[in-house]
C-alpha positions as CSV (number, residue, x, y, z in Angstrom):
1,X,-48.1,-26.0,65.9
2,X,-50.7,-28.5,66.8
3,X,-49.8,-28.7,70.5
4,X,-49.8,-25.2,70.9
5,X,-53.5,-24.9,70.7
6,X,-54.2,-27.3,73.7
7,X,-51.7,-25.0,75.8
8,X,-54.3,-22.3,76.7
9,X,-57.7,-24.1,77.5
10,X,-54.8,-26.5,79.6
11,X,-53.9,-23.6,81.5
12,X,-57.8,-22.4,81.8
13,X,-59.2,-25.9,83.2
14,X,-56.0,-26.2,85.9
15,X,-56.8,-23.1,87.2
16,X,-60.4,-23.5,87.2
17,X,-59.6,-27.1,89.6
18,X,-57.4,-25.3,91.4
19,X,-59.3,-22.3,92.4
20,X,-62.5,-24.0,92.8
21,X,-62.0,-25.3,96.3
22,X,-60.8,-22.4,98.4
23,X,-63.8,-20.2,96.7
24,X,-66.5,-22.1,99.5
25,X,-64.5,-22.3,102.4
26,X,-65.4,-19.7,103.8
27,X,-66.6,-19.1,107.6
28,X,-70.5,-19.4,107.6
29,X,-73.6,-19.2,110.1
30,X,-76.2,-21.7,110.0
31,X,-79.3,-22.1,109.7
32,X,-79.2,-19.1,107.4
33,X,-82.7,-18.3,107.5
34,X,-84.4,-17.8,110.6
35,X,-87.6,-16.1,111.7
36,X,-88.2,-12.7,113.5
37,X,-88.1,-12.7,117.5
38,X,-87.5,-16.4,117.5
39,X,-85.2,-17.7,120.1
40,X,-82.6,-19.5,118.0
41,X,-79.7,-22.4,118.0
42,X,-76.8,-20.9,116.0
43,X,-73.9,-22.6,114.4
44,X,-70.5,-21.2,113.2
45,X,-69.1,-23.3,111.2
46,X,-65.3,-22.6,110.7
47,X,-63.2,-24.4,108.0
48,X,-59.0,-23.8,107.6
49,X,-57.8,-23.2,104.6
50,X,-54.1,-22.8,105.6
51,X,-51.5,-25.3,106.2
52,X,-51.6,-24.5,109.8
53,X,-54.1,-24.7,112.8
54,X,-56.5,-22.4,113.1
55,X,-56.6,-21.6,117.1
56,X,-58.9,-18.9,117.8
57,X,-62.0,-17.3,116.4
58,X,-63.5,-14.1,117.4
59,X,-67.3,-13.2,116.5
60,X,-68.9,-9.6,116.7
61,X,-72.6,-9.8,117.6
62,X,-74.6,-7.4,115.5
63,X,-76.4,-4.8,117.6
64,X,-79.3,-6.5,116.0
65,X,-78.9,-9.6,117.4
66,X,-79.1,-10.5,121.3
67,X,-76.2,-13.4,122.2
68,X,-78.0,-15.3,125.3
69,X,-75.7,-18.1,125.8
70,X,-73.0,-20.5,124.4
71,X,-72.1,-23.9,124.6
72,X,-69.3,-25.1,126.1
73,X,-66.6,-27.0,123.5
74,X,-63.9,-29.4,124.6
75,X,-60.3,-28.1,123.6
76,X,-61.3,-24.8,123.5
77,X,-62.4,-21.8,126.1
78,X,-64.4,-18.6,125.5
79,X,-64.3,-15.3,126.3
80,X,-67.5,-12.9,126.5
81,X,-67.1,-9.2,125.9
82,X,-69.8,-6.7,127.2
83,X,-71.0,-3.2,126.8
84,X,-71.8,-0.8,129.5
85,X,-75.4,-2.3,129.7
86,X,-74.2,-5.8,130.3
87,X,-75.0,-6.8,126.8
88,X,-72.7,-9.1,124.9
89,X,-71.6,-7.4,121.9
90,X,-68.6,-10.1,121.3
91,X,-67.2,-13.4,122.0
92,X,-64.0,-15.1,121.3
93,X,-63.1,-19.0,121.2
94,X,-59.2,-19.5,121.7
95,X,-57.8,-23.4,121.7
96,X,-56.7,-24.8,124.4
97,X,-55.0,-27.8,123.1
98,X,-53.6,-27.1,119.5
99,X,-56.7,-26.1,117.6
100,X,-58.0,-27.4,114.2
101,X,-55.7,-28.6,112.2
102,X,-55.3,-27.8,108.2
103,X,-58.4,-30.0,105.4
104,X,-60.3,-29.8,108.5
105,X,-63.1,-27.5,110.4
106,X,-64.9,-26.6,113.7
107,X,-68.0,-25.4,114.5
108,X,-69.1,-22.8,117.5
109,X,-73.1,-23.1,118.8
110,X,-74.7,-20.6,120.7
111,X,-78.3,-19.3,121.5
112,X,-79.2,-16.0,120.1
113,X,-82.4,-13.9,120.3
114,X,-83.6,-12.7,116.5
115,X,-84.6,-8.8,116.4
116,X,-88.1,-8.5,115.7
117,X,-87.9,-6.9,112.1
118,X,-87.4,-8.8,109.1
119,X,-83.9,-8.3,108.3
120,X,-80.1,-9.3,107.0
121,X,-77.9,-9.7,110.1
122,X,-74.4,-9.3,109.2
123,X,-72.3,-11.4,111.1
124,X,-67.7,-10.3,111.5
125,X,-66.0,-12.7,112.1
126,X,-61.8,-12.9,112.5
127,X,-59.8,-16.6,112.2
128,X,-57.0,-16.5,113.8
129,X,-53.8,-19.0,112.8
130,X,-51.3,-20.2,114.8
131,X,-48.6,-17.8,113.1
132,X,-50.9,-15.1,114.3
133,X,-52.4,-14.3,110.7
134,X,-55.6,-13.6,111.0
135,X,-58.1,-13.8,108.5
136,X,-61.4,-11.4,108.4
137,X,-64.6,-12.5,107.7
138,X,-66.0,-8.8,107.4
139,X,-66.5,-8.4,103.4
140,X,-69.8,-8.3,101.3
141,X,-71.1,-11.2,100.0
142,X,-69.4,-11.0,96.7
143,X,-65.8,-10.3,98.3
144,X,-63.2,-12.7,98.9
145,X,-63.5,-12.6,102.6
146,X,-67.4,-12.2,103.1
147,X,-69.0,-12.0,106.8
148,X,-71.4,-14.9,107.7
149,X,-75.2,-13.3,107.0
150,X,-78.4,-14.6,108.5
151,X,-81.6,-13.7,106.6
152,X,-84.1,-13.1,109.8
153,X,-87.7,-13.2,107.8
154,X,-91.8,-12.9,109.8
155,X,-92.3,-15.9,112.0
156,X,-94.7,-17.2,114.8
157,X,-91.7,-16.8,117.1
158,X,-94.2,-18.3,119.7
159,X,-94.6,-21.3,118.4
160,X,-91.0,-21.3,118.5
161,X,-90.5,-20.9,121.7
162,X,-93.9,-23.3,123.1
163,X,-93.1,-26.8,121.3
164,X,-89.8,-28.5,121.5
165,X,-90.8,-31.2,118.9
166,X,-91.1,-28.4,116.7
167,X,-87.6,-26.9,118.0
168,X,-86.2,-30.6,116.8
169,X,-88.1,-30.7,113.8
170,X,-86.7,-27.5,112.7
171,X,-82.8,-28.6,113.8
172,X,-83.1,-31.5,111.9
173,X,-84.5,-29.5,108.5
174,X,-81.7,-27.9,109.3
175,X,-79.2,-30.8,109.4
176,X,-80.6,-32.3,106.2
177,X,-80.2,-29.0,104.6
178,X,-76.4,-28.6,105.2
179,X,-76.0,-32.2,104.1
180,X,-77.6,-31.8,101.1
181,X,-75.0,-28.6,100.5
182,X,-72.4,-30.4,101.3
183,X,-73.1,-33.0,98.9
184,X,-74.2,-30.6,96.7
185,X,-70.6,-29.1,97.4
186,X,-69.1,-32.6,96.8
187,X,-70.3,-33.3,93.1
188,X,-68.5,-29.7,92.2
189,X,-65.9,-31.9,91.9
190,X,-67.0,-34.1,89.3
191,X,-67.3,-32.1,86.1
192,X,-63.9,-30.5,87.6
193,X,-62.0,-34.1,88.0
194,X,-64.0,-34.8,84.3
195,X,-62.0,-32.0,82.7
196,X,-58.7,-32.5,84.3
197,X,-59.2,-36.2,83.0
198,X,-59.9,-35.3,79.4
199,X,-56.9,-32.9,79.1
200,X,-54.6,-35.7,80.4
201,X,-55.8,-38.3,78.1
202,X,-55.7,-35.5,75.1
203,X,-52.3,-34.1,76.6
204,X,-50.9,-38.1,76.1
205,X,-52.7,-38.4,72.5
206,X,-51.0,-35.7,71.1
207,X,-47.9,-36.9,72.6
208,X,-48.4,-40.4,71.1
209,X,-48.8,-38.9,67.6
210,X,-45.8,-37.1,67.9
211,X,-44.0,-39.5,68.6
């Protein structure tokens, strides 16, 4: 009887560390925040979370939003599409040379205009894998398949645009903010590994006495 009560917090903590990593890789846009009219450096950052290669990703741009360019990425060509008044309402990256390849991820930049009311910009976006399954980014926030959301609040949009030591300083805070998540991502892990730790060492305990 006494190793039947381990069986069900044994079962509870593996799922927990098994689940845990697929619940944040999800597509995402970054910087997340960003400030009204401002002319702005996106990035789409696109992890693969299948045991295949992910080899084409296909954003729509919210009629909020104005796409003014993108930048060029080896292995990989884009496609633009446009309304009737020239705007770009979509664009697609496909792989030219295999794609990105399963535990690792990609990331997209391009120049975007911000709307000039604070708002949430909602941001589909479709992964495509190499079997042709695609996956689509086009949920809530709280679904499994959430679309990338930017949080456009009042800025000085001038001073934006004026003062490139600004537009570096604000990349950068930008740069040490994902690092920080990521890290902050990375010791998830710990009280995780912690758990899965104690259950073995109790798991080989009660064995022990069994025995």
């Amino acid at each position: 009887m006494t190793h039947k009560k381990w069986i069900a917090p044994l079962v509870v903590l593996l799922a927990l560390f098994l689940t845990a990593p697929a619940a944040s890789a999800h597509v995402t846009l970054h910087p997340e925040k960003s400030s009204t009219d401002a002319w702005a450096k996106y990035t789409v950052r696109v992890p693969v979370e299948k045991d295949m290669n992910t080899t084409k990703l296909e954003l729509d741009v919210p009629e909020e939003a104005d796409l003014v360019s993108v930048m060029p990425k080896e292995g990989w060509d884009y496609e633009l599409e446009k309304d009737d008044d020239d705007v770009i309402t979509s664009v697609t990256w496909e792989a030219t040379d295999g794609g990105v390849g399963p535990n690792e991820f990609t990331e997209f930049n391009m120049v975007v205009t911000n709307p000039s009311e604070p708002t949430d910009v909602s941001w589909n976006a479709y992964q495509t894998y190499e079997d042709g399954s695609v996956v689509e980014w086009d949920g809530g926030p709280d679904s499994d398949e959430p679309a990338p959301v930017t949080k456009v609040v009042s800025g000085d949009a001038t001073a934006q645009h004026s003062d490139d030591n600004d537009s570096s300083d604000a990349t950068q805070a930008d740069d040490n903010t994902d690092e920080a998540s990521t890290t902050s991502g990375g010791s998830n892990w710990l009280p995780i590994t912690l758990s899965a730790v104690a259950i073995l060492l109790a798991v080989i305990s009660l064995f022990r006495k069994r025995s």
